[in-house]
C-alpha positions in Angstrom: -19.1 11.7 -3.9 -15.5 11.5 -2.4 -15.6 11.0 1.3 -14.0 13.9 3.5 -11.4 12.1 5.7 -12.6 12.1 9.4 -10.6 14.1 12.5 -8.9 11.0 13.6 -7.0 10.1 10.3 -6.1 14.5 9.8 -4.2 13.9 13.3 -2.6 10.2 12.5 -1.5 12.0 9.1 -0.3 15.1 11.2 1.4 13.2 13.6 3.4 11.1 11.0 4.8 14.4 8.5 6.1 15.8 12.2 7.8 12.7 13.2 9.3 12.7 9.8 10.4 16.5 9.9 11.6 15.7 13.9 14.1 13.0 12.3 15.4 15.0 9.9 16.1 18.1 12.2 17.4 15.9 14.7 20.1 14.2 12.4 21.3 17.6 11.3 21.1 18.2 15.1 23.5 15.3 15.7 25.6 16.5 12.8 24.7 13.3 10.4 22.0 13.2 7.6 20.4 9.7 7.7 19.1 9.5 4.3 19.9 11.2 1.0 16.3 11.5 -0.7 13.4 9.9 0.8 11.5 9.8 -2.7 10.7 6.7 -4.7 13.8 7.2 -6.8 16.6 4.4 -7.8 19.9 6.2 -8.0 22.9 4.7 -10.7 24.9 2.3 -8.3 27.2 0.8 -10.7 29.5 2.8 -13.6 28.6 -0.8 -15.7 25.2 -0.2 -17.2 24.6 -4.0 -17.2 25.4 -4.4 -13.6 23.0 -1.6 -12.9 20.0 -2.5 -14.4 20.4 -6.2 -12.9 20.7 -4.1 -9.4 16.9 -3.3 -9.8 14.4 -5.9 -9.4 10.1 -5.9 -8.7 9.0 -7.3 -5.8 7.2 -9.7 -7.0 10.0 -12.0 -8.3 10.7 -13.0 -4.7 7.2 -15.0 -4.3 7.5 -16.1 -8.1 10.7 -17.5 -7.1 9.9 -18.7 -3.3 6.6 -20.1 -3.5 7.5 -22.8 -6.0 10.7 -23.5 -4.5 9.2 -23.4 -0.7 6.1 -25.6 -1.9 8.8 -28.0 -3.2 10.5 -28.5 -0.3 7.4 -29.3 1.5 6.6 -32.1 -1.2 10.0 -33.4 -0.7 9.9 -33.9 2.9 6.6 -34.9 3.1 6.4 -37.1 0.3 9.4 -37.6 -1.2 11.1 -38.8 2.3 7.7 -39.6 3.9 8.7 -37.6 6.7 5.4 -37.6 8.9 3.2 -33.9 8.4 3.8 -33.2 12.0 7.5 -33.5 11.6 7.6 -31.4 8.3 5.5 -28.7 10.5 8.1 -28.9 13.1 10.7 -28.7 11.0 9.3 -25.9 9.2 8.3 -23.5 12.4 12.0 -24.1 13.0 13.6 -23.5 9.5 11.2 -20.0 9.7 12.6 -19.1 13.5 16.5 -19.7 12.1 15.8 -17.4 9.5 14.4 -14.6 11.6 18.0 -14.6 14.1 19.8 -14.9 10.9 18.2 -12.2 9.8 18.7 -10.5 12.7 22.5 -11.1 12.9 23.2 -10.4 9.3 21.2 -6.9 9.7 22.8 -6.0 12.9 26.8 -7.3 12.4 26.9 -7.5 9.0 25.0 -4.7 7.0 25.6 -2.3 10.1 29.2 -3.1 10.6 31.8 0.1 11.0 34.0 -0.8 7.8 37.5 0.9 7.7 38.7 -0.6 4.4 38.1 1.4 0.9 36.7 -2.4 -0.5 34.8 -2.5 3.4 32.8 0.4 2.4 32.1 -0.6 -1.1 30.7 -3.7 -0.2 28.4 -2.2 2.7 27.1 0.9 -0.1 26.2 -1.5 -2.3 24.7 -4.6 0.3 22.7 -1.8 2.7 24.2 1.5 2.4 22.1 2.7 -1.0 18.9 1.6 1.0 19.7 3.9 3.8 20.3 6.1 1.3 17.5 5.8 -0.3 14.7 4.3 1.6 11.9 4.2 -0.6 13.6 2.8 -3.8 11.2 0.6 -5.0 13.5 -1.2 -7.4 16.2 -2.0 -4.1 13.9 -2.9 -1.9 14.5 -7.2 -2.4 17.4 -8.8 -3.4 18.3 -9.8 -6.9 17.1 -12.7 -8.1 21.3 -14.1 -8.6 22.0 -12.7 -5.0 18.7 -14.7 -3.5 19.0 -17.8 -5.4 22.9 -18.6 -4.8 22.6 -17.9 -1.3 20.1 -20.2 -1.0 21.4 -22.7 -2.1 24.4 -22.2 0.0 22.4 -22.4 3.0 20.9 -25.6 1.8 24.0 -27.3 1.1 25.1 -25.8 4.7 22.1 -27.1 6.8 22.5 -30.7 4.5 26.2 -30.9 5.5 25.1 -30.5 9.1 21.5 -32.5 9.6 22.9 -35.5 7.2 19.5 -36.3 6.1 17.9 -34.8 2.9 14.1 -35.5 4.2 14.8 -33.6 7.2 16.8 -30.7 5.5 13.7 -30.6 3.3 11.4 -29.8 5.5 13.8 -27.2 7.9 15.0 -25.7 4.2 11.3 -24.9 3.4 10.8 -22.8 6.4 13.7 -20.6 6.0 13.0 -19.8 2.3 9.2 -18.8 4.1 11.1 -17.0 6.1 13.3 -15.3 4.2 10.3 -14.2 1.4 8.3 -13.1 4.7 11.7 -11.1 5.2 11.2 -9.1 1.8 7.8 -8.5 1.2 7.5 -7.5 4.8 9.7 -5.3 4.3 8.5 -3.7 0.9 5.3 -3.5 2.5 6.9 -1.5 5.2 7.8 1.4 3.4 4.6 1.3 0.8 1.8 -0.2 2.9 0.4 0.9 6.3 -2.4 -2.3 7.1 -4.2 -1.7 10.1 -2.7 -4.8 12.3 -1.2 -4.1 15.1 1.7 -6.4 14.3 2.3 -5.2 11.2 2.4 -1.5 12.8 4.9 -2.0 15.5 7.3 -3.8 13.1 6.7 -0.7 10.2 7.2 1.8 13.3 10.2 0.1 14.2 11.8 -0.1 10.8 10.6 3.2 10.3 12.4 4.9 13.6 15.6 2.5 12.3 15.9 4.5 8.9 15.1 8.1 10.1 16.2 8.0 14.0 17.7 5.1 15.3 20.0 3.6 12.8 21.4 1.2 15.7 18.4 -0.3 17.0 15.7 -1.8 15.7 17.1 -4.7 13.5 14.2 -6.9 13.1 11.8 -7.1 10.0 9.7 -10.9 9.9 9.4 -9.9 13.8 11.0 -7.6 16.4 11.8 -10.4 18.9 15.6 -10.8 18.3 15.2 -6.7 18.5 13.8 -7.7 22.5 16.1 -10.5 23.3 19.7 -8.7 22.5 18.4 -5.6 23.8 18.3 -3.5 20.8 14.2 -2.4 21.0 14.1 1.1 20.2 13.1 3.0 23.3 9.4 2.6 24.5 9.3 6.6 24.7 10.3 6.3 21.1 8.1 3.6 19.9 5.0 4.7 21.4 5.4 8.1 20.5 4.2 8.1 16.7 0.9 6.6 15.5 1.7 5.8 11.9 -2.1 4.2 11.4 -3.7 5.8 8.8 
């Protein structure tokens, strides 16, 4: 027999579909729609038809591709370069932590920035502005494997040329590629998932409120503690106002 939901989820459900319709009637309100279509639909973003189907990718390639090349970079600090386990765990809780502020800053001055420039606001549609666009496109919701994979190994070569030891830039590497496929699936799982954690809840509220409300607050995805630090928290009234549980 199916189980009839009980009061407290009808409410959390209630609650949720009139926080949604109260975002969209306040962003007419403020004279500005904040999204385009908030289905599960993956728009054409380039003319070339090659270029377009490359700019849809599955989730899952980003923990195909990280967990080797994270797990790799553990072996090669720890092993390769002997680099003592407590070191490597050091190194790795601070490789993770960089990536969370650079995530952070690239969200907030980079993907958010005002571009004037015709090539400006190319470059912004097609790094962030389709996903405001279109929230819940599935196929847009993680970079590209070419995107993920050169910038990586940009930021290796960057941290190498500034550590000056590969052992060491193992181990810091290996937490900012954690980081950075926390990053995704994080957020993936924040427009198709709703666990039960509390964690997990006020970081989906906050992204959430950040698509359909606040567009400048509210930065954060691996953790809102940058969002707390440069003062960009959406409000408490705001944050506490929705119960997304379900």
């Amino acid at each position: 027999m199916l189980k009839s939901p009980d009061n407290a989820n009808i409410y959390q459900g209630f609650f949720f579909v009139l926080f949604m319709a109260s975002a969209y009637i306040w962003s007419m309100a403020e004279g500005k729609r904040l999204f385009v279509s908030n289905r599960n639909e993956s728009p054409k973003m380039f003319e070339n038809k090659f270029l377009d189907f490359f700019s849809r990718v599955h989730v899952l390639s980003v923990p195909i591709l990280f967990v080797p090349i994270t797990s790799y970079f553990i072996y090669r600090s720890a092993v390769e370069f002997e680099i003592g386990w407590a070191t490597v765990l050091g190194l790795f809780v601070a490789g993770f932590s960089f990536w969370t502020l650079m995530e952070y800053c690239i969200h907030r001055f980079f993907f958010h920035k005002n571009f004037t420039t015709s090539l400006g606001k190319k470059i912004y549609h097609v790094a962030h502005g389709v996903h405001h666009d279109f929230p819940n496109d599935s196929l847009r919701l993680v970079m590209p494997p070419v995107i993920n994979l050169s910038l990586a190994l940009l930021f290796y070569w960057s941290f190498y040329v500034i550590i000056q030891n590969k052992g060491i830039t193992a181990g810091f590497f290996a937490g900012f590629t954690f980081g950075y496929m926390v990053y995704d699936l994080m957020h993936y799982a924040s427009h198709f998932y709703n666990f039960k954690n509390g964690w997990f809840q006020r970081i989906k509220r906050s992204h959430l409120l950040h698509h359909y409300r606040e567009p400048n607050s509210g930065f954060g995805l691996s953790t809102i503690f940058w969002d707390r630090v440069f003062g960009t928290m959406h409000p408490p009234e705001v944050m506490d106002k929705v119960n997304m549980k379900s």
